[in-house]
Phi, psi and omega in degrees: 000331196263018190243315206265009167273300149323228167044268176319250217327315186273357157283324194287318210302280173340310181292336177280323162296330161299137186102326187281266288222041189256187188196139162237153195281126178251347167180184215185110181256103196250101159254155171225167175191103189295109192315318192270328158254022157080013188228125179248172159196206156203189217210136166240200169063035164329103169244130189234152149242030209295185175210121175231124161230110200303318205273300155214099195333356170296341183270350180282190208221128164230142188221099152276163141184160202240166207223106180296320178309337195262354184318115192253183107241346159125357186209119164320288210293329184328289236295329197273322181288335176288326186278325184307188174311320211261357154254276166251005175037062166312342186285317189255338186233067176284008189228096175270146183224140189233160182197108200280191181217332156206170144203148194232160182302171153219173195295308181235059179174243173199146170248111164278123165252145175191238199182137189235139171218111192239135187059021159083017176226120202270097128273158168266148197235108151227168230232141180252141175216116212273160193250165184201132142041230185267052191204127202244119186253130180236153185214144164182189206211162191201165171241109190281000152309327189274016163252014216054025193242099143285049226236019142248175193257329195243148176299306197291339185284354226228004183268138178248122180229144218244134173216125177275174169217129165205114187259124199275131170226000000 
């Protein structure tokens, strides 16, 4: 009996190690910075369900969202104007949301695809993101025109490039 028991344990033993090297997101610092004017700022009221497993990240998830209300740059009045209608309309749209669709290793992290929906408009989006002790920093960039927040006349004056921090525990 104590044979087919040893046995169950050195065959089970791979399975029981699945899972130890998974992670959740434990807070979360979300910056910006609009390019063509010069102006940064950040969004708070982070919520996740992600799962990331560092051993292979092809099984993670990364899933979010940020609270359009908390938005700053640092001058109110902007700030109360960017959440109205004619910009991210917090009233009717309070939530940017990212949901990833795949993610793969890279040299010092994972580049995550997915999809982002801001103002009630869906693009897809990826975000590369480097790993540092328990803290995973992501960077991409966006045109807040394909989301309907013009507020330049040419697309390219309208690029926003965006960076998470996020500590995993």
């Amino acid at each position: 009996m104590r044979k087919y028991v040893l046995l169950f344990l050195y065959l089970s033993a791979p399975l029981l190690l699945l899972g130890q090297n998974e992670a959740t997101i434990e807070s979360a610092k979300v910056t910006f910075v609009y390019v063509s004017n010069d102006v940064d700022g950040h969004i708070a009221g982070f919520e996740s369900s992600a799962t990331i497993n560092l051993d292979d990240p092809t099984q993670s998830k990364f899933t979010g969202s940020v609270n359009v209300e908390s938005l700053k740059t640092g001058n109110s009045i902007r700030d109360w104007s960017l959440r109205r209608g004619k910009y991210f309309d917090a009233d009717n749209h309070p939530k940017i949301r990212f949901e990833s669709t795949s993610v793969t290793a890279n040299n010092n992290g994972f580049l995550v695809k997915g999809n982002l929906t801001i103002k009630g408009t869906t693009k897809p989006l990826s975000i590369d993101f480097t790993k540092d002790g328990n803290e995973l920093t992501g960077t991409t960039a966006l045109y807040s025109s394909d989301f309907g927040i013009n507020v330049k006349k040419k697309k390219e004056d309208n690029k926003v490039k965006v960076k998470m921090i996020f500590v995993l525990k």
